[in-house]
N, C-alpha and C positions, 0 to 999 in steps of 0.2 A: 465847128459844128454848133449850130444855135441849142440854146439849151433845152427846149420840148425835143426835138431829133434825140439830143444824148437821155434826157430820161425816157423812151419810148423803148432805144437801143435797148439801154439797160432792162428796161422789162421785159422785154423782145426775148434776152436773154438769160433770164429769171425764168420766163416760161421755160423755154429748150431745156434749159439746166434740169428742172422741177420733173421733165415729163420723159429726160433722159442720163437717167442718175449713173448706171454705169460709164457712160463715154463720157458726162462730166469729171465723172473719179479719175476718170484717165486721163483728162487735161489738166486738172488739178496736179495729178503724180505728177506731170508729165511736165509742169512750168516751175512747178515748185521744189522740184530733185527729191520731195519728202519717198521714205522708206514706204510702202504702205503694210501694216498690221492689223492683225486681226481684232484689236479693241479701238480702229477707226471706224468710223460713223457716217455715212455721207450726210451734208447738212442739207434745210430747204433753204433754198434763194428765196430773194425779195423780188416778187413780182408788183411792188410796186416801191418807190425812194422817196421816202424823206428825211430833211437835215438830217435828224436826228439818227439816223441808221448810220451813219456816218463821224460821228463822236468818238465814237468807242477808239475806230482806228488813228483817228487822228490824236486823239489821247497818248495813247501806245505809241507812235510814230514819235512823238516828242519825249514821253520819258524813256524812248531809247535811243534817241539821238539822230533822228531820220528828221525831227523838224525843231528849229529852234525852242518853240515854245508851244503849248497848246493855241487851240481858237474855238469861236464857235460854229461849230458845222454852216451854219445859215450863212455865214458871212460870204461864204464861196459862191454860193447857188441862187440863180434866181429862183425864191420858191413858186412865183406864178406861172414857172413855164413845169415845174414839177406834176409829173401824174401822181395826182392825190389818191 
C-alpha cells in the first residue's frame, strides 16, 4: 500500500472511530480480549499521523520485548506522503 493510501486509511478510520465511539469499544473489547469496567474510558483517535504519534508504542514494544531495541518513529515513514 503506498504510503499517502495508508495515512488516508488510517484517518478514514480515526474519523469512524471518533464519530462512533460505542462500536469502536466493541472492537477494541472485542480484538483485545480486555475485560471492559466501569473506570474505562473510550479514547479520541488521531484523525490525523504523525512520526511522533508513534514513539510512545514503539518505545513500549522494545522495553517489553516485542522489538529489539527502540528507534525513531520517522525512520519507518515517509513523512511527505503523511496527512499533516
Amino acid at each position: 500500500m503506498p504510503p499517502q493510501k495508508f495515512a488516508s486509511v488510517i484517518a478514514e478510520a480515526g474519523r469512524w472511530a471518533n464519530a462512533h465511539p460505542d462500536a469502536a469499544s466493541q472492537i477494541l473489547l472485542k480484538f483485545s480480549k480486555a475485560e471492559p469496567r466501569k473506570t474505562m474510558f473510550h479514547t479520541v483517535f488521531p484523525e490525523r499521523f504523525k512520526p511522533a504519534d508513534a514513539q510512545p508504542m514503539i518505545d513500549a514494544a522494545a522495553k517489553y520485548g516485542a522489538l529489539k531495541a527502540s528507534f525513531p518513529s520517522a525512520d519507518m515513514m515517509d513523512t511527505e506522503a503523511l496527512i499533516q
